[in-house]
C-alpha positions as a Markdown table, in Angstrom:
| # | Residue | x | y | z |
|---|---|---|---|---|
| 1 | Unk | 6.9 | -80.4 | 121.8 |
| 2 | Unk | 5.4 | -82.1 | 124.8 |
| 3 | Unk | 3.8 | -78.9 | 125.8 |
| 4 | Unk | 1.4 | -78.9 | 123.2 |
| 5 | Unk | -0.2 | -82.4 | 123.7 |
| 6 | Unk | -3.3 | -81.8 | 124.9 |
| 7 | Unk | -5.5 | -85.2 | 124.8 |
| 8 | Unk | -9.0 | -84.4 | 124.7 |
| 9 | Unk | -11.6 | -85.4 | 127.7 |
| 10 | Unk | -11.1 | -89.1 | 128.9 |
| 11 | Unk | -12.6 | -91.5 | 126.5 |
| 12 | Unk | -12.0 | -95.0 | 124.5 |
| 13 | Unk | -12.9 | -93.9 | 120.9 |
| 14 | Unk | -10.6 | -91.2 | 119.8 |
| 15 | Unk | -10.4 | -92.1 | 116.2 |
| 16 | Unk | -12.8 | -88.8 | 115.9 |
| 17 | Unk | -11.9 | -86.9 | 118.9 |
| 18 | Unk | -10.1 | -83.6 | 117.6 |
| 19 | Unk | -7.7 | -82.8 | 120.0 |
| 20 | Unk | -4.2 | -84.2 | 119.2 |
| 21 | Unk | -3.2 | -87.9 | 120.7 |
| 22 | Unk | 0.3 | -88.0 | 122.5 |
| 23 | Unk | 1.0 | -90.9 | 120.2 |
| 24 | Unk | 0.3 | -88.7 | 116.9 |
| 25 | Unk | 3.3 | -86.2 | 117.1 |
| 26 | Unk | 5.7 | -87.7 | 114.9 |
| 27 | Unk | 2.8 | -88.8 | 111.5 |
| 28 | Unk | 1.5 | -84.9 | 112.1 |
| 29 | Unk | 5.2 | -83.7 | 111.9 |
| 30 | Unk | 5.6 | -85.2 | 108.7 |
| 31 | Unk | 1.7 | -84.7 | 107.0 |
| 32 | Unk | 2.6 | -80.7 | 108.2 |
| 33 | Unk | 3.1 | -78.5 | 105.5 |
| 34 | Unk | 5.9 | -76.6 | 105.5 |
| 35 | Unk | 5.2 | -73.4 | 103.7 |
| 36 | Unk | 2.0 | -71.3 | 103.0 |
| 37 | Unk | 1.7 | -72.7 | 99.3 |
| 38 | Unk | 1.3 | -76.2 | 100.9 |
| 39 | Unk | -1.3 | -75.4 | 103.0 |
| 40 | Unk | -5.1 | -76.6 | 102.1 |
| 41 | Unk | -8.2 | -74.7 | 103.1 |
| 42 | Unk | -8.8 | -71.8 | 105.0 |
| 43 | Unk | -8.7 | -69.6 | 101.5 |
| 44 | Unk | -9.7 | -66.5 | 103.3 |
| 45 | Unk | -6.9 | -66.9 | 106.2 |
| 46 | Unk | -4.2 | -67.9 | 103.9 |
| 47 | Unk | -4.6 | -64.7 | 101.6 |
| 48 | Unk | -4.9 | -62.2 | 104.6 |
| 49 | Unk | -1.6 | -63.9 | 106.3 |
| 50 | Unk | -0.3 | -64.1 | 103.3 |
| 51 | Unk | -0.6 | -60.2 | 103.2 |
| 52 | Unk | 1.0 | -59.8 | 106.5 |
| 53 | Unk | 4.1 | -61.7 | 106.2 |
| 54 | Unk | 5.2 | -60.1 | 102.5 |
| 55 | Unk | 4.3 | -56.9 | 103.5 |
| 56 | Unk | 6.7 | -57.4 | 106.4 |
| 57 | Unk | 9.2 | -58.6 | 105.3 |
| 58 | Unk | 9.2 | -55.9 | 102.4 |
| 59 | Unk | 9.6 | -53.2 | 104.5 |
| 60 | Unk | 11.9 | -55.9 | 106.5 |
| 61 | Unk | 9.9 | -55.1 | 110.0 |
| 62 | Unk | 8.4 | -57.6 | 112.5 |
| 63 | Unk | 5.6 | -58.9 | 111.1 |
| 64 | Unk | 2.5 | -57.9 | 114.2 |
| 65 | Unk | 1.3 | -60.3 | 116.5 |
| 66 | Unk | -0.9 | -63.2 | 115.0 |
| 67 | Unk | -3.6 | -65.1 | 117.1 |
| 68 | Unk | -5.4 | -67.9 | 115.8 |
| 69 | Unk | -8.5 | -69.4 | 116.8 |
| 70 | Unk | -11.4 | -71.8 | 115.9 |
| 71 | Unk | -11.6 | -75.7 | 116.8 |
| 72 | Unk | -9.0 | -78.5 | 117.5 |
| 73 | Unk | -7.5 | -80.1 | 114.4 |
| 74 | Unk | -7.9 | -77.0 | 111.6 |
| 75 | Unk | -4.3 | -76.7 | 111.2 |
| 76 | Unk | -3.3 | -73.3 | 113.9 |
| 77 | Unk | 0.0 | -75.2 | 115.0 |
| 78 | Unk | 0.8 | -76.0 | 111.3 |
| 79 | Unk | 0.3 | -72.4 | 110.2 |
| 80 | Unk | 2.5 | -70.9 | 113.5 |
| 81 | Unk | 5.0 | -73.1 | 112.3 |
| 82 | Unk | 4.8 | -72.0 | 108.4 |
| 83 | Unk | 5.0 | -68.5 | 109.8 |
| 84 | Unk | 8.5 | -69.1 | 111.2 |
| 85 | Unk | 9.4 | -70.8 | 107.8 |
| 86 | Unk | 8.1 | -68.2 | 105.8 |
| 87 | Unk | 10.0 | -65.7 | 107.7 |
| 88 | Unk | 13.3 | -67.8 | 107.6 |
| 89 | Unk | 12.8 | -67.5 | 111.4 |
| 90 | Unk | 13.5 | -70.3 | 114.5 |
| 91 | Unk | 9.9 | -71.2 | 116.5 |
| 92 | Unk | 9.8 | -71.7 | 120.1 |
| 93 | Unk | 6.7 | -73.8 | 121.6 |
| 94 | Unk | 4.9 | -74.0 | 124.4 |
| 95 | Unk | 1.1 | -74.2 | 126.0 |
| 96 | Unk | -0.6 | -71.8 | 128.2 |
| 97 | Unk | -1.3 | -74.1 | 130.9 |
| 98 | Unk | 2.5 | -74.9 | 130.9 |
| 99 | Unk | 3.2 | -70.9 | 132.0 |
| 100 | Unk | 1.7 | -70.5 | 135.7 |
| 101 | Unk | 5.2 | -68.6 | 136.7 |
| 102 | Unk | 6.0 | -65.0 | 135.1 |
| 103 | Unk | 9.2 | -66.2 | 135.9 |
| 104 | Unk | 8.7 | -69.1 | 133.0 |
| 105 | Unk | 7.1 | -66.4 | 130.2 |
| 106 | Unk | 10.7 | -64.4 | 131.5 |
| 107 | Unk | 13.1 | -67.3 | 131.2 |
| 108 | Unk | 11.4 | -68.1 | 127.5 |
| 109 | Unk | 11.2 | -64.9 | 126.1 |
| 110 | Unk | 15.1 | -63.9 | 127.0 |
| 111 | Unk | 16.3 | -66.7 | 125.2 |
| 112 | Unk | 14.7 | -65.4 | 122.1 |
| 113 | Unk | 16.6 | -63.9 | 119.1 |
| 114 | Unk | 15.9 | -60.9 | 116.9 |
| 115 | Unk | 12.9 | -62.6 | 114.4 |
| 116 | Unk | 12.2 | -65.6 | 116.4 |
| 117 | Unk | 8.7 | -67.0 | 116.5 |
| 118 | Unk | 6.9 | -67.8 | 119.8 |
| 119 | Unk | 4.3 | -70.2 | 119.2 |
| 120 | Unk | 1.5 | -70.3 | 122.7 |
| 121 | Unk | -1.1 | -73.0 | 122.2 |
| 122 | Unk | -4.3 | -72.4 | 124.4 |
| 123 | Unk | -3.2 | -69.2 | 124.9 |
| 124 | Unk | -6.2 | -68.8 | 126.8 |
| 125 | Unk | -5.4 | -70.8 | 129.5 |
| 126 | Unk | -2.0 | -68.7 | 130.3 |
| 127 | Unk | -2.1 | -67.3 | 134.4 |
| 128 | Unk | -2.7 | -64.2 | 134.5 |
| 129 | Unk | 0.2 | -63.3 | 136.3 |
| 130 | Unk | 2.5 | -64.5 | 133.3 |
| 131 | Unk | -0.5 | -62.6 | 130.8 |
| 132 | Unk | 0.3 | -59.4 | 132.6 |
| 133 | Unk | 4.4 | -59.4 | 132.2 |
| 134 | Unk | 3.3 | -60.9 | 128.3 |
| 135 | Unk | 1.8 | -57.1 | 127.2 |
| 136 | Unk | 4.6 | -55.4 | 127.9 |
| 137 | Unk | 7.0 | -58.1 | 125.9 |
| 138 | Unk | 3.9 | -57.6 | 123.4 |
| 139 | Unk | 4.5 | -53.9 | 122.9 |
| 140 | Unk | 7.5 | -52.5 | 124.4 |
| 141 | Unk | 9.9 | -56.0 | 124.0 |
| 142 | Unk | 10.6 | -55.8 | 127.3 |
| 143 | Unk | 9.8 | -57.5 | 130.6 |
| 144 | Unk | 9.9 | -56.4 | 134.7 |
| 145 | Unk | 11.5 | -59.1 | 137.0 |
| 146 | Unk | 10.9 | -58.7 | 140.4 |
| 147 | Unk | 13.6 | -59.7 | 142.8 |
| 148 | Unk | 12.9 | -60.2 | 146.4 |
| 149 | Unk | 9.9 | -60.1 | 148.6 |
| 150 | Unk | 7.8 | -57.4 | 150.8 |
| 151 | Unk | 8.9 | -53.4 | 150.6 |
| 152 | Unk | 12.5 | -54.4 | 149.9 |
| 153 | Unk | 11.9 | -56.1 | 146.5 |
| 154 | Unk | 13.2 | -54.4 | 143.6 |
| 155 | Unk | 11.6 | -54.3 | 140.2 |
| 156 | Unk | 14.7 | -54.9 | 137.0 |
| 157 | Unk | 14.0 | -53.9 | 133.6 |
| 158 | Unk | 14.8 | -56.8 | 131.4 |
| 159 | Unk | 15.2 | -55.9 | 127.3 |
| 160 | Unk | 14.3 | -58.9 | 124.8 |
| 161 | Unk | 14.7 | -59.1 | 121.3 |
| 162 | Unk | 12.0 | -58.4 | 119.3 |
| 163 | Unk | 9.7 | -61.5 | 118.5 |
| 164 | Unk | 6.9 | -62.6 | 116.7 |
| 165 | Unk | 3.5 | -64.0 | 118.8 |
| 166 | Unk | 1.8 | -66.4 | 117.2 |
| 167 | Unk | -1.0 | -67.9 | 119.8 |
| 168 | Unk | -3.6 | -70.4 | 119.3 |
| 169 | Unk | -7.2 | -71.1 | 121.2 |
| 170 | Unk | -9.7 | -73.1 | 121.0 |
| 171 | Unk | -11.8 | -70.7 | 123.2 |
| 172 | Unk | -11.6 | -66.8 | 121.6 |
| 173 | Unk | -13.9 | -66.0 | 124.3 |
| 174 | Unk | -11.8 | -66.6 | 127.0 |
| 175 | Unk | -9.2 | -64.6 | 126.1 |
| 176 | Unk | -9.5 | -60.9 | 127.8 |
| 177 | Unk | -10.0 | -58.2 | 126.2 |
| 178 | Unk | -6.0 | -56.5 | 126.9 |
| 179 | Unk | -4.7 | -59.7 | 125.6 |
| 180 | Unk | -6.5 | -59.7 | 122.5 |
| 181 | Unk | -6.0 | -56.3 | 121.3 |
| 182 | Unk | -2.7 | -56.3 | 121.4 |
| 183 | Unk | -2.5 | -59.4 | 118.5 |
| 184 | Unk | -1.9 | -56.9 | 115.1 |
| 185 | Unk | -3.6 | -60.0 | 113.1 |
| 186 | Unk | -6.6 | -62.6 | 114.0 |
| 187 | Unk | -7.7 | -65.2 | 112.0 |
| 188 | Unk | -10.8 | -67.9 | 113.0 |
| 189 | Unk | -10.3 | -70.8 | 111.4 |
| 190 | Unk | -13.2 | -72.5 | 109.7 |
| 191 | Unk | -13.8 | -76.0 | 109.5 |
| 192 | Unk | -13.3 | -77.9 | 105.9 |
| 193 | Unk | -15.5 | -78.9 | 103.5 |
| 194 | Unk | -15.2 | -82.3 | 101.9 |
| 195 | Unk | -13.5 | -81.5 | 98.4 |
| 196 | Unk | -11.0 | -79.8 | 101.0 |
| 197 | Unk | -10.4 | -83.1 | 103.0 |
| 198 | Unk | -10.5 | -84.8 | 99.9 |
| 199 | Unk | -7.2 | -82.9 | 99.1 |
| 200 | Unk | -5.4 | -82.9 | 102.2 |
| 201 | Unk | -6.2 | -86.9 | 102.2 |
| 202 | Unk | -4.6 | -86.8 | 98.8 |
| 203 | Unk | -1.6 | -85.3 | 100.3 |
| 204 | Unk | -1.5 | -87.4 | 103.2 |
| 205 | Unk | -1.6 | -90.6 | 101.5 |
| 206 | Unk | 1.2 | -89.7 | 99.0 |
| 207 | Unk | 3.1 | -88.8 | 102.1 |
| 208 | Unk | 2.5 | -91.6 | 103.6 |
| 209 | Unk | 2.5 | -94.3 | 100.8 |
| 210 | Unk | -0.9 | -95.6 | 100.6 |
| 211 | Unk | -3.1 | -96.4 | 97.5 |
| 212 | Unk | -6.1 | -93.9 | 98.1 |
| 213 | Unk | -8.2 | -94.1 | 95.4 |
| 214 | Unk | -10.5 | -91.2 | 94.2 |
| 215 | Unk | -14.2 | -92.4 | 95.6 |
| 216 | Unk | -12.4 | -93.8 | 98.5 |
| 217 | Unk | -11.0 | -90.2 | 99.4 |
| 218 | Unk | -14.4 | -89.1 | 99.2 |
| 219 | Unk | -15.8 | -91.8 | 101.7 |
| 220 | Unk | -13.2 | -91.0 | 104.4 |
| 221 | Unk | -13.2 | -87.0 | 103.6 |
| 222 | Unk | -17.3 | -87.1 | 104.2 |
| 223 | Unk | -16.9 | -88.8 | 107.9 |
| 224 | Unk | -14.3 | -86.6 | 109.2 |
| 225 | Unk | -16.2 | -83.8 | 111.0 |
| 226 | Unk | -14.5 | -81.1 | 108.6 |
| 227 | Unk | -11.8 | -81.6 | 110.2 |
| 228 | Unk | -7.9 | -82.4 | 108.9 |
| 229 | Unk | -6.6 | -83.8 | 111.4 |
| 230 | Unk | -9.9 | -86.5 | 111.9 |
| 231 | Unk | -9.2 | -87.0 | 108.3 |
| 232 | Unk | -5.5 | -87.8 | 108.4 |
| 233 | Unk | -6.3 | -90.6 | 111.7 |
| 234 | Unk | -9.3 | -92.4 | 109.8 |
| 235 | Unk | -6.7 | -92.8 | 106.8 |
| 236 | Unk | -4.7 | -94.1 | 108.8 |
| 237 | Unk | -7.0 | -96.7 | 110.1 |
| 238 | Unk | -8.4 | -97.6 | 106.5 |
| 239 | Unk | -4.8 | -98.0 | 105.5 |
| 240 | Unk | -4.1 | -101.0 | 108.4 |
| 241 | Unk | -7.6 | -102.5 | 107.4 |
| 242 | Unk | -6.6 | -102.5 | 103.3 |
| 243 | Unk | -3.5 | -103.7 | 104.2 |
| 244 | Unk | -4.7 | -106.5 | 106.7 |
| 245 | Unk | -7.9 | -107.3 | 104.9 |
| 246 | Unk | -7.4 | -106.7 | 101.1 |
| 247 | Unk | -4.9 | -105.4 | 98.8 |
| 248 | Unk | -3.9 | -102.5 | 100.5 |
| 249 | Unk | -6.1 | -100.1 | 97.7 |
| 250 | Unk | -8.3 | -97.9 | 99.7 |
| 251 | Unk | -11.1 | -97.9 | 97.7 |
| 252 | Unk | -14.9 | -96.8 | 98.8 |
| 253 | Unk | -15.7 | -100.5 | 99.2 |
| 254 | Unk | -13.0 | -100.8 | 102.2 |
| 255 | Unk | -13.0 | -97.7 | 103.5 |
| 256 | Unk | -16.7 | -98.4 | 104.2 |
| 257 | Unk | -15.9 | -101.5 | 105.5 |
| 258 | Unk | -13.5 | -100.2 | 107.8 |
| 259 | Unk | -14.9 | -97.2 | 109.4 |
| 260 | Unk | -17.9 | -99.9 | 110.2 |
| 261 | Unk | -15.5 | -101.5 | 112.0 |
| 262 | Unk | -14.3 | -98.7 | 113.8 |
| 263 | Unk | -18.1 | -97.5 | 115.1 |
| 264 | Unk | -17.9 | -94.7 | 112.4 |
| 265 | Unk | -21.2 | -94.1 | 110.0 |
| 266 | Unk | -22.2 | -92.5 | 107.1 |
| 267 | Unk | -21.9 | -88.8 | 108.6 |
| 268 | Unk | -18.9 | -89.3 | 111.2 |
| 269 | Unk | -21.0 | -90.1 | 114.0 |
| 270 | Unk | -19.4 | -92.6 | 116.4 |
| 271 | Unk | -20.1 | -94.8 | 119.4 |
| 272 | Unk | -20.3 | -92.5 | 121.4 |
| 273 | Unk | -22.1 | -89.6 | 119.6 |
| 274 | Unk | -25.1 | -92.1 | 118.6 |
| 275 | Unk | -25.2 | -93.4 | 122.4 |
| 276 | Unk | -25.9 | -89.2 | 123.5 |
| 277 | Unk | -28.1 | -88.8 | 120.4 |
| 278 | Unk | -30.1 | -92.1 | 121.2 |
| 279 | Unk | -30.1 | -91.0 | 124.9 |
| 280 | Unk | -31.8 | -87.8 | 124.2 |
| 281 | Unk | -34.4 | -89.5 | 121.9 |
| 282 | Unk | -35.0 | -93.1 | 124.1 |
| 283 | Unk | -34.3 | -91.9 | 127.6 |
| 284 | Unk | -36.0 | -88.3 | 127.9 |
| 285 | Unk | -38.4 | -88.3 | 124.3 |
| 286 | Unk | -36.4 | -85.7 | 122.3 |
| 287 | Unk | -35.4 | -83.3 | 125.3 |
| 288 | Unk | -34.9 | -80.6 | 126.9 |
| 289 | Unk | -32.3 | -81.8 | 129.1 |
| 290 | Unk | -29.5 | -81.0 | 131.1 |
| 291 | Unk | -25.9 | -81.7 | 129.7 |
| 292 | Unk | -25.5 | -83.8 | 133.8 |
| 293 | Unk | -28.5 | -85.5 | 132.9 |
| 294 | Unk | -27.6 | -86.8 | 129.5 |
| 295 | Unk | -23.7 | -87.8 | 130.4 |
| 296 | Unk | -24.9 | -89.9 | 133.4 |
| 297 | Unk | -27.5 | -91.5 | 130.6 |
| 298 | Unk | -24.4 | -93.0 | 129.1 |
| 299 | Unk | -21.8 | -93.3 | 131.2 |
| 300 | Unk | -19.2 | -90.4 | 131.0 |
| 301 | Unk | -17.9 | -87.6 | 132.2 |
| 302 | Unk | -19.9 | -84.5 | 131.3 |
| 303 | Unk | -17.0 | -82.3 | 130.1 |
| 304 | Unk | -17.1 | -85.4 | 127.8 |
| 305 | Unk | -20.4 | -85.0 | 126.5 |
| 306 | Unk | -20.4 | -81.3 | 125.9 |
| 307 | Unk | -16.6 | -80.6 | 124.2 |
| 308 | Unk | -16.4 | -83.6 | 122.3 |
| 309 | Unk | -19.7 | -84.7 | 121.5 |
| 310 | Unk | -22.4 | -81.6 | 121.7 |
| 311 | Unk | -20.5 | -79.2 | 119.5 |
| 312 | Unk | -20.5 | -82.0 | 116.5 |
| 313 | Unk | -23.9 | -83.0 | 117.3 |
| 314 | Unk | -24.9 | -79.1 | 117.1 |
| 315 | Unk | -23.0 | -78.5 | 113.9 |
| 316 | Unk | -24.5 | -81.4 | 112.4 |
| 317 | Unk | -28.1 | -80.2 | 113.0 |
| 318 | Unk | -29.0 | -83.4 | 115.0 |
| 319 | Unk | -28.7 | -81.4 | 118.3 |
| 320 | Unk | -29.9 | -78.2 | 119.5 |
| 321 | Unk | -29.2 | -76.4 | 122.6 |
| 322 | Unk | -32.1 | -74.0 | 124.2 |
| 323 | Unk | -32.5 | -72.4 | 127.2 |
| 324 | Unk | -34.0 | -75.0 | 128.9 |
| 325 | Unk | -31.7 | -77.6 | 127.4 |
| 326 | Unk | -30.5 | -80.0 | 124.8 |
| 327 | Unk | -33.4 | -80.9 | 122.5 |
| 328 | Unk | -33.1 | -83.3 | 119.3 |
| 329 | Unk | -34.0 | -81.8 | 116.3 |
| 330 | Unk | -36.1 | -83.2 | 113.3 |
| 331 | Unk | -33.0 | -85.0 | 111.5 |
| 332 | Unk | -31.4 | -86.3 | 114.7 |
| 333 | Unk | -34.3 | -88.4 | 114.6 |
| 334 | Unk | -34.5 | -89.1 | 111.3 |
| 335 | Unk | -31.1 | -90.3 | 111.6 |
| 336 | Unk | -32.1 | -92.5 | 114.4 |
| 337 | Unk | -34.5 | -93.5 | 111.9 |
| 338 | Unk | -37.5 | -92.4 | 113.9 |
| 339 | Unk | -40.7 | -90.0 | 113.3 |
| 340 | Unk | -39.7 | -86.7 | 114.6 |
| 341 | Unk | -42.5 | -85.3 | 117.0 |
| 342 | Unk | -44.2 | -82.2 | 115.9 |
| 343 | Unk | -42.7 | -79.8 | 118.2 |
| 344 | Unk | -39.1 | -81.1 | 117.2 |
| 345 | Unk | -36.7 | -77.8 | 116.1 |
| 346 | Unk | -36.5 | -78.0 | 112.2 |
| 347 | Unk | -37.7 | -79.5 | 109.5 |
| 348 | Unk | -35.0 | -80.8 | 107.5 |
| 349 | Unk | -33.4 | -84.2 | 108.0 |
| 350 | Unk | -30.4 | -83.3 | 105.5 |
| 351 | Unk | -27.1 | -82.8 | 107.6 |
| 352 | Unk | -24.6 | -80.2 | 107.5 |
| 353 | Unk | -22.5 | -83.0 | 105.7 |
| 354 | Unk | -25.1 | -83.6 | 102.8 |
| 355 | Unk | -22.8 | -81.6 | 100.3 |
């Protein structure tokens, strides 16, 4: 499954970065669920697939096309791969930047079988060469090679089995417009809310052996951006520091103690997150400012800044992007612990988190 590890944009703290970590493939292989019944969250999304896949395999058809989108770490890989379970089917994976070639798409899609499952992560990203020769396996189950060059090459009809597309992005608005209509079923995935990660914690830690207790499933489940798979890496972490430091218990006490030690606060802001925040505030009095402006203000790359960073920062109502700029709002300073000036966007110093 190396074609789906995507590490997110260069940077030392990735306890809180969404995107999946090389060295995290084989502890998410085992916290995955493994069939739709298993899966927390996303109530909506789980009903309306759900609907697709019985109704399917009732009338014992190939279910349509499914695309998921939404952020990094929601659960879109787990759910392409309970698809192929639910279906009793085999999955085939791979990433849109790893098919530049129509001649890779070909090669994949004729070694599928009748059923099988062919899971695309950042399906956005595909070439469009490959995109092209992928809506007529979409619709017709069948693919055009081209063999030679110039006015002598010849164009062969090649007939696959049919197949099941499950693709993934992180970007729906990338996709063009042929390649998402032809996807029978789209879901966005949302992220969580904490009684959510509180259960997929719960899960996790029975999985993986450790003493969570209830208030300190709550501490972890309220710093992990709404998102599972931020939630599954800070148990992680709290587990090495109860089992280092205490008694192994992970208890509110130590989970506090231990996100401190990892640079993670009270609303799942880290290093890094504070240092834009404080830049914005310190450096240029609240904003606007470019997204250049504020990466060089703190060191990093600017593709940093704005994937990793702004879209947390935004969603926690500490950050708001105009026209002009990034501005802080009213609560990013307040959770500076500053007076917000009068002209600062919003009133209310509650975060999205305050639940």
């Amino acid at each position: 499954m190396t074609e789906l590890d995507e590490d997110g944009p260069g940077r030392d703290e990735v306890a809180l970065d969404p995107h999946r970590q090389a060295t995290e493939q084989d502890v998410e292989r085992t916290l995955r669920p493994h069939h739709l019944a298993e899966f927390i969250g996303q109530p909506r999304v789980r009903e309306q697939l759900e609907l697709v896949l019985r109704g399917a395999l009732n009338r014992g058809d190939q279910p349509d096309h499914v695309l998921f989108s939404g952020p990094p770490g929601l659960g879109k890989t787990s759910l392409a791969m309970i698809i192929a379970a639910e279906l009793g089917a085999a999955i085939r994976v791979t990433s849109g930047p790893a098919l530049e070639r129509p001649g890779d798409l070909a090669a994949m899609l004729s070694n599928l079988a009748e059923g099988d499952v062919l899971f695309i992560d950042e399906i956005h990203r595909i070439a469009r060469p490959a995109e092209e020769m992928l809506y007529l396996a979409m619709e017709d189950y069948r693919v055009d090679v081209v063999v030679g060059k110039g006015p002598g090459a010849t164009s062969i009809p090649l007939e696959i089995a049919p197949f099941t597309l499950v693709g993934a992005t992180t970007r729906s608005g990338a996709l063009t417009g042929p390649l998402r209509d032809r996807f029978g079923f789209t879901a966005h995935m949302e992220f969580y809310v904490p009684a959510e990660l509180e259960q997929v914690l719960r899960r996790s830690a029975g999985i993986l052996g450790v003493d969570l207790r209830d208030d300190g499933a709550v501490e972890i489940a309220r710093r992990s951006r709404g998102t599972p798979r931020i939630a599954n890496r800070l148990l992680r972490r709290v587990r090495d520091y109860a089992e280092v430091r205490s008694d192994g218990a992970v208890t509110r006490e130590i989970a506090r103690a231990a996100l401190e030690v990892y640079d993670v606060d009270e609303i799942g802001l880290d290093r890094l997150d504070r240092a834009v925040l404080g830049a914005l505030v310190h450096s240029f009095g609240g904003g606007p400012v470019g997204i250049s402006s504020m990466a060089v203000a703190v060191g990093e790359e600017s593709t940093t800044v704005e994937e990793v960073c702004e879209p947390f920062l935004v969603r926690a109502g500490l950050l708001a992007r105009t026209p002009r700029g990034r501005v802080a709002t009213a609560a990013g300073w307040a959770h500076l612990g500053l007076p917000a000036p009068e002209n600062a966007p919003g009133g209310q110093s509650a975060t999205l988190f305050d639940v």
